[in-house]
MARZA-12908 format. One record per atom (N, C-alpha, C): x, y, z. Coordinates in steps of 0.2 Angstrom, whole numbers, plus 5000, padded with zeros to 4 digits. Layout:
BEGIN
XYZ/...
This chain:
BEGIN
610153334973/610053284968/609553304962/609153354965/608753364959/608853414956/609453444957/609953514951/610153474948/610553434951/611053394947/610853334941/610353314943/609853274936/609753294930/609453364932/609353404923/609953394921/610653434924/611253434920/611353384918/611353314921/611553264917/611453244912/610553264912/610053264905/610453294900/610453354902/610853414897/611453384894/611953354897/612553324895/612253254890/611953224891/612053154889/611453164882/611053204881/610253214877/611053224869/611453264869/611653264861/612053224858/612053154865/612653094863/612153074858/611353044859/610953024856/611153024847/610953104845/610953114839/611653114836/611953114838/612753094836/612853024834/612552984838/612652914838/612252924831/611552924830/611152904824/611352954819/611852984818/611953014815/612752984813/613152944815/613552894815/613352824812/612552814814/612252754812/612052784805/611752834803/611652854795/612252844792/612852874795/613552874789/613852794788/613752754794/613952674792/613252644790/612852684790/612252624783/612452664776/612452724772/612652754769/613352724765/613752724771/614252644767/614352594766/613752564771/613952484769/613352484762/613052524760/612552534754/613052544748/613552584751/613952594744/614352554742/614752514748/614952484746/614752424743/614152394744/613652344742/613552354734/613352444732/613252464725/613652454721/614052494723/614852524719/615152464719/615352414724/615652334724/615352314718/614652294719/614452234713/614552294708/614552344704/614652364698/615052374692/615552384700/616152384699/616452314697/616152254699/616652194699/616352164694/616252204687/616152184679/616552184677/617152214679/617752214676/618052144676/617752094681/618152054681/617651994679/617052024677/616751964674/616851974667/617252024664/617152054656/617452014653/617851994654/618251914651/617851854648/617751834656/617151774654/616651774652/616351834650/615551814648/615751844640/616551854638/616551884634/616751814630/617151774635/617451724631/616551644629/616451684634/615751614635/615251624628/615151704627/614651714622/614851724614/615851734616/616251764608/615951804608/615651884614/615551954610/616151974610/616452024606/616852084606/617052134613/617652144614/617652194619/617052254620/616852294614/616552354613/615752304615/615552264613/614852244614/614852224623/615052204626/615152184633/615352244638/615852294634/615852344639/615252404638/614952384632/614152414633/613652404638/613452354642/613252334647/613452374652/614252364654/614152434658/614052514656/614252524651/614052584650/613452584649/612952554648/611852554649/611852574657/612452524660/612252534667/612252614671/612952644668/613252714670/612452754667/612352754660/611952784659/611352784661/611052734663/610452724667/610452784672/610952744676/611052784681/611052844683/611452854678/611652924677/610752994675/610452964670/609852984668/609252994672/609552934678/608952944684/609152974690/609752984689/609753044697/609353104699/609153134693/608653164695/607953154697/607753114695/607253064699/607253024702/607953014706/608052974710/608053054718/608353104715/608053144718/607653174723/607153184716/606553204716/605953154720/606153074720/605753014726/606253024731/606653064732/606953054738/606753114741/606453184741/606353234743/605553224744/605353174740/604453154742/604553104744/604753034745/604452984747/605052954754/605652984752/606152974758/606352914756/607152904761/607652844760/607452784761/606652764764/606652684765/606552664757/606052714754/605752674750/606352684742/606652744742/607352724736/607652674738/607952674744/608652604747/608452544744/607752524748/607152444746/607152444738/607152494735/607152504729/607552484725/608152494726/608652484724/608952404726/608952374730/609152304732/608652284728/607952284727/607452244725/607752234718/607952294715/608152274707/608752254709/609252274714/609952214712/609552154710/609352134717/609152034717/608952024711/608352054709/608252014701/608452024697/608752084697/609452084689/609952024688/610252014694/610751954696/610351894693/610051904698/609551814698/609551814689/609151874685/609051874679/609851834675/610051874676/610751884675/611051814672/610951774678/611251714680/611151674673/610551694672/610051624666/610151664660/610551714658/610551764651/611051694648/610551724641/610751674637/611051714628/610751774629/610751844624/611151904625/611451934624/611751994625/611152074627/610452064623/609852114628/609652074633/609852014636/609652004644/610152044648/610952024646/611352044650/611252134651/611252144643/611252234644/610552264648/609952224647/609452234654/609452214660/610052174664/609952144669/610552184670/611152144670/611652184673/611852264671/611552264665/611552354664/610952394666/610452404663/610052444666/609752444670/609552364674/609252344683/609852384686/610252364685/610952364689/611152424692/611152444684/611452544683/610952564690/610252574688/609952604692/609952584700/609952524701/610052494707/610452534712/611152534707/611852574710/611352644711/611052674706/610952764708/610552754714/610352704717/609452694722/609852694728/610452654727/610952664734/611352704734/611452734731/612052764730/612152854730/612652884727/612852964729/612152994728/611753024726/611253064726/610753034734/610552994734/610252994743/610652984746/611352964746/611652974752/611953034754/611853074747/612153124748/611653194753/610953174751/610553214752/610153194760/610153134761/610153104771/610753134775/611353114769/611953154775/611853214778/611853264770/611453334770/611053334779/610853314779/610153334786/610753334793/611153274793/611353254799/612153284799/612553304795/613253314794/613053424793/612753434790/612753514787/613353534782/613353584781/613953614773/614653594778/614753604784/615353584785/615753534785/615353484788/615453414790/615253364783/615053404780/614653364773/615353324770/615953394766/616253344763/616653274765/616953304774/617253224776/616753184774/615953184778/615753104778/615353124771/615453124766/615553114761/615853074755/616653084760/617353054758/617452994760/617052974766/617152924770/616552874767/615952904762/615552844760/615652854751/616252904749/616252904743/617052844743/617252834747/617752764748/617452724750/616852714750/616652624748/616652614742/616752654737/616752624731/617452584731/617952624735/618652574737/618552514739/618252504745/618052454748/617652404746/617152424741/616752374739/617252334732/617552374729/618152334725/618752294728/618952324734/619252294738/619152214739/618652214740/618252134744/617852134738/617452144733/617052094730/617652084722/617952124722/618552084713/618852034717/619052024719/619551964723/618951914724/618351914728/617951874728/617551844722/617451894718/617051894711/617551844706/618151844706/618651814703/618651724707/618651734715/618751684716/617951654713/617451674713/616951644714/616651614707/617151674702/616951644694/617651564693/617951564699/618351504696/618051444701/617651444703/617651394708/616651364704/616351444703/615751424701/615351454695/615951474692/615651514683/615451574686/615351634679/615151694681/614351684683/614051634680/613351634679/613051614688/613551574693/613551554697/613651624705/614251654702/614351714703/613551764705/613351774699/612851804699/612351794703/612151714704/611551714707/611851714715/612251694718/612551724723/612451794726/612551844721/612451904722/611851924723/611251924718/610751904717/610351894725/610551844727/610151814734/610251854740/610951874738/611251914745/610851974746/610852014740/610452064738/609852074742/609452024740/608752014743/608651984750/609151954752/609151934758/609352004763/609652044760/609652114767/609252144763/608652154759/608152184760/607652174767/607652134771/607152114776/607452184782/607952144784/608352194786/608352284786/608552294781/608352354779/607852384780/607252354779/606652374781/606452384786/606752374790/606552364798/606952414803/607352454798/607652504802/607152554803/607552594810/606852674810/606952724807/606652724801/606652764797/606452814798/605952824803/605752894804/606052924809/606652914812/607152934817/607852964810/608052904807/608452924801/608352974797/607752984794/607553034791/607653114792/607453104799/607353164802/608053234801/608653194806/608953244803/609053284809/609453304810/609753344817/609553404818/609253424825/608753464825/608953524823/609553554826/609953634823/610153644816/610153554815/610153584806/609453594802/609053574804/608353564801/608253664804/608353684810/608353764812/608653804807/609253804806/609753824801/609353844792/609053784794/608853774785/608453824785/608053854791/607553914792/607553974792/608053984797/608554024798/609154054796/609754024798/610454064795/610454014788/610353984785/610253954779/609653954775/609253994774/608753994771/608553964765/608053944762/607953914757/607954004750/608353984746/608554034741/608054034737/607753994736/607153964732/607353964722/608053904725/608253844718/607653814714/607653814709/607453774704/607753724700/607553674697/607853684693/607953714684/607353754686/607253794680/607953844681/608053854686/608353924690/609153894687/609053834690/609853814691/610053824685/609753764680/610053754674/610553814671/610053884673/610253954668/610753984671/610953954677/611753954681/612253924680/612753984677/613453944674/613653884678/613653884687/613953854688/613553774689/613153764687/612453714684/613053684680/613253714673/613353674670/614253674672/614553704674/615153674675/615353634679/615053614685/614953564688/614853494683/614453514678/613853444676/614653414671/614853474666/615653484663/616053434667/616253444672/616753424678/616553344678/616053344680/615753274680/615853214675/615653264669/615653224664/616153204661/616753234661/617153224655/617753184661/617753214665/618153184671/617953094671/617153064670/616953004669/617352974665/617253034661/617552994653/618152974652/618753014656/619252994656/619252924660/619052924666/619152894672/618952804670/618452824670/617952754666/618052724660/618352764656/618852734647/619252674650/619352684655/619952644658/619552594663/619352614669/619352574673/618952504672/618352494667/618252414664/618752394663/619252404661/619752364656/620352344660/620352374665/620952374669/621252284671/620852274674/621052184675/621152154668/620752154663/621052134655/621652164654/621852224656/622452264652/622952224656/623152234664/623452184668/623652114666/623052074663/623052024663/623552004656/623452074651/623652054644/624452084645/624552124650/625152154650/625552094657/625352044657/625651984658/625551944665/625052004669/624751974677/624651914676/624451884681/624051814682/623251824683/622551804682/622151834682/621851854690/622151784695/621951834703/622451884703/622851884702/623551924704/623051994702/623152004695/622552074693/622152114697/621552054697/621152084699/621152094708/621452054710/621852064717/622152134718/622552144713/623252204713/622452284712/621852274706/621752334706/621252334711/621052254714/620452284722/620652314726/621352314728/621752334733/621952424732/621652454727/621352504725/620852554728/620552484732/620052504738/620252534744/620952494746/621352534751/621552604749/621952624744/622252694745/621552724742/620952714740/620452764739/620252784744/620152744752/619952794757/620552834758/621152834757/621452874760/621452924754/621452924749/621252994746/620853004746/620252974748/619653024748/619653064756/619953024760/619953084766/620653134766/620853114760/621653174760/621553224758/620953214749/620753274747/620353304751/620053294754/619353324758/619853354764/620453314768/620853364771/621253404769/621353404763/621853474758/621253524760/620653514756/620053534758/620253604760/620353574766/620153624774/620853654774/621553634772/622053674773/622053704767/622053684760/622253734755/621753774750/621253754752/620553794748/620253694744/619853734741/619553694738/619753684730/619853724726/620353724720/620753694719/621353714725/621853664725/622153604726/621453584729/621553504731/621253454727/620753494722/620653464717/621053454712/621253514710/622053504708/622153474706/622553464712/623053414716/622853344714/622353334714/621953264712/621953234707/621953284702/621653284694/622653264692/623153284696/623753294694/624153234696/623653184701/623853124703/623553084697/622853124697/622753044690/623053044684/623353094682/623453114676/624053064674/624353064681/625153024683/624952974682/624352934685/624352864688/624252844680/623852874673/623652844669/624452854664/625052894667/625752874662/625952804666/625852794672/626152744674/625652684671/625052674669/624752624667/625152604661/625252674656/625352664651/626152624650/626552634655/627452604658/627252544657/626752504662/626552444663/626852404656/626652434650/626752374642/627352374643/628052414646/628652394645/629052384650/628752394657/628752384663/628352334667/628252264667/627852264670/627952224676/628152274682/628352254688/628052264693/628052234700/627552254704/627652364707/628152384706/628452424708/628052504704/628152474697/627552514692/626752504694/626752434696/626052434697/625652464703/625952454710/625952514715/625852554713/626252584709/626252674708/625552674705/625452654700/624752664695/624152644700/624152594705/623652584710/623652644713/624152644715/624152714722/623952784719/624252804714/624152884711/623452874708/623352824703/622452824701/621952784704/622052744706/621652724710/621452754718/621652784719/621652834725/621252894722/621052914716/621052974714/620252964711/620152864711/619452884708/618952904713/618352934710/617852984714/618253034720/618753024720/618953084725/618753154725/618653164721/618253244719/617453254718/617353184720/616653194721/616253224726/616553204735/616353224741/616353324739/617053324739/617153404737/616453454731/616353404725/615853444720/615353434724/615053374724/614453374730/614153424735/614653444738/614653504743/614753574741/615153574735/615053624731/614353624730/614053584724/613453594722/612653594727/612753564733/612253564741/612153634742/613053664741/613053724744/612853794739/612853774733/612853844729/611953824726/611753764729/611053774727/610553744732/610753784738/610353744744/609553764743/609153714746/608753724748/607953674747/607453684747/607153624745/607053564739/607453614735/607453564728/608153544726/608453534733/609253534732/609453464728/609053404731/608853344728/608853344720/608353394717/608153374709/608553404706/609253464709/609553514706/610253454706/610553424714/611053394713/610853314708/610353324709/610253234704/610353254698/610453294695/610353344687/611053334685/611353374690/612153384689/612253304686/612153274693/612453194692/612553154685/611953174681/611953144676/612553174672/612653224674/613453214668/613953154671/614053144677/614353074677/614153014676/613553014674/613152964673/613352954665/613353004661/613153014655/613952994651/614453024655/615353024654/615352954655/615152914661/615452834662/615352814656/614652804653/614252764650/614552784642/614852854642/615252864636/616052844634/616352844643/616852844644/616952764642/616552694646/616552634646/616552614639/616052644633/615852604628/616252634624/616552704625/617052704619/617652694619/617952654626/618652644626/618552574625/617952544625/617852464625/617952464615/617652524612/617652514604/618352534602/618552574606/619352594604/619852544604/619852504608/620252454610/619852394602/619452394602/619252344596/619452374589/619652424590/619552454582/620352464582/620652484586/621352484585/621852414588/621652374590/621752324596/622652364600/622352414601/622952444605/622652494613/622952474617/622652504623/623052574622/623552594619/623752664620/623352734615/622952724611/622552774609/621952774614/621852714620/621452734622/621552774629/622352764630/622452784637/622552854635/622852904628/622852954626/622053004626/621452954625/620952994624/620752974631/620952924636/620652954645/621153014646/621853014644/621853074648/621853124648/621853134640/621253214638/620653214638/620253194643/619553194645/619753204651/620153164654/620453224662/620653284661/621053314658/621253364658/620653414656/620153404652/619653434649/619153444657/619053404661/618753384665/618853444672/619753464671/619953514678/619953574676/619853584667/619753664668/619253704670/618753674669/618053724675/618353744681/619053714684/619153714692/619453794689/619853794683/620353844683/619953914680/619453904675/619053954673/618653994674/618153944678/617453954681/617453984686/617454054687/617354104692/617054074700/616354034698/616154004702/616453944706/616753924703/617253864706/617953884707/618253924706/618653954708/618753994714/618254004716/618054034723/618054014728/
């Protein structure tokens, strides 16, 4: 009995770290899809607060692009409080500014309330929960190999959170206005900050014990800066990638339930058809990350960039097509394809600039996606107003995708 005791220890002691290390990956989710939901489901307030206040397409989809940009500007700083202050106090951080952006939100009476509340509280908000600390907790508990799966698996909550909040956002703007909408959100917000609080944060933090040895060990700190990074081609082709990839991506994705809607949807049908977005995104985000592992890393991004490129002709069919059949397609090929490539750079960028300031160098990168939504959003919201045609705007997303996969094809370092 008393040989046999230890062994059982021995067998049952790395259940433990496994489990909270599964308990990291589904908070890491249900966070994102908490952020990416609410940000995402502007799209389908973009109508009514447009119709409520008679702003312009380009003034309303400014709001979110304050929000992208916000966001995008503080990743590095959101880094940098994550590497010193740790995940309790960015996550609390970030709910605390949902709740009163919403709540603010609710009572906006002016176009600088909205673009400070639901833009710039918001934008940031999303960064506090969102890719840069989860990317950098996962980091502790997953390692370079296992990073990009659960990566894939918490960069599809932005699926999911569209999935369940545009359907509900739409029901809840007909039953009790956008403004009611808002404070809804608002409350919820703050209402699981108690919660959150009270998790053990300093068990989560920590980080799995071989990989915390590794980082000392067979991983060594290379000693990254970001003085260092920046003067590294592959610094900026990453940031490239980001960027212009946004720009396409985001040109589009506000406007999408409007375009639906004006290419002859019903308005729940719309916004229904592009939630449902949410489902084929978890499967492309775990299909690219399984190409991944079968055909290198180049190729599966590819592969990705040559799904969206298709999904935005089949948007384009919709004006003359517009059957459920075409709309599938365009759900399923670009909607599937948004952030897919994100889990993948991610892990690129963890891995070619590991070390203690991996935080302030991958928050750096981010900001080109930060910086491409916020240009992507507000200039297809002005293109759409100056031309009132959605097809010069669907020409300039998808040469900002195309622009976006050549660093895959050029750049030595990403090519490898």
């Amino acid at each position: 009995m008393d040989e046999k005791a230890p062994r059982e220890e021995a067998v049952a002691t790395p259940d433990k770290p496994a489990r909270t290390a599964l308990g990291v990956l589904a908070l890491c989710f249900v966070l994102s899809v908490l952020g990416r939901g609410l940000g995402e489901s502007f799209s389908v307030f973009l109508l009514p607060i447009s119709e409520d206040f008679g702003w312009d397409r380009a003034e309303v989809v400014s709001v979110y692009s304050l929000g992208a940009l916000s966001g995008g500007l503080a990743s590095p700083l959101i880094g940098r409080l994550f590497d010193y202050s740790g995940p309790r106090s960015v996550y609390s951080l970030g709910l605390l500014l949902f709740g009163g952006a919403f709540l603010f939100a609710a009572h906006a009476t002016q176009l600088w309330q909205i673009r400070l509340s639901v833009g710039l509280c918001v934008g940031l908000g999303i960064a506090l929960i969102g890719n840069v600390p989860n990317s950098i907790l996962l980091g502790r508990w997953f390692g370079t190999r296992r990073l990009p799966t659960a990566m894939a698996i918490v960069y599809s909550a932005t699926g999911a959170g569209v999935l369940v909040l545009l359907p509900a956002s739409q029901v809840l703007i007909d039953h009790l206005g956008w403004r009611g909408a808002y404070q809804i959100f608002g409350v919820t917000a703050l209402l699981l900050l108690l919660p959150l609080l009270l998790l053990p944060w300093r068990l989560l933090s920590t980080g799995l014990p071989h990989l915390a040895r590794q980082t000392t060990t067979d991983v060594p700190d290379e000693g990254w800066t970001l003085a260092n990074a920046l003067r590294h081609h592959a610094f900026w082709a990453l940031f490239a990638t980001f960027f212009f990839t946004a720009v396409g991506m985001y040109a589009i994705t506000p406007q999408v339930v409007a375009y639906l809607i004006d290419t002859g949807f019903p308005p729940l049908q719309a916004a229904t058809a592009w939630g449902f977005s949410g489902v084929v995104l978890l499967f492309g985000m775990l299909g690219v990350s399984w190409l991944d592992g079968i055909i290198g890393r180049r190729p599966s991004v590819l592969f990705s960039y040559c799904l969206s490129i298709f999904g935005i002709f089949l948007l384009w069919l919709l004006q003359w097509y517009p059957n459920i059949l075409v709309l599938t397609g365009f759900v399923v090929c670009f909607g599937s394809m948004i952030g897919s490539r994100g889990p993948l750079l991610t892990a690129t960028a963890m891995k070619l600039f590991r070390g203690k300031r991996v935080g302030t160098i991958y928050g750096a990168i981010a900001i080109g996606s930060g910086l491409g939504s916020a240009l992507g959003s507000w200039s297809g919201g002005l293109i759409h107003d100056v031309t009132h045609s959605y097809n010069p705007l669907l020409v300039y997303a998808l040469i900002s995708v195309v622009v976006g996969m050549i660093p895959f094809l050029v750049v030595p370092a990403l090519r490898r």
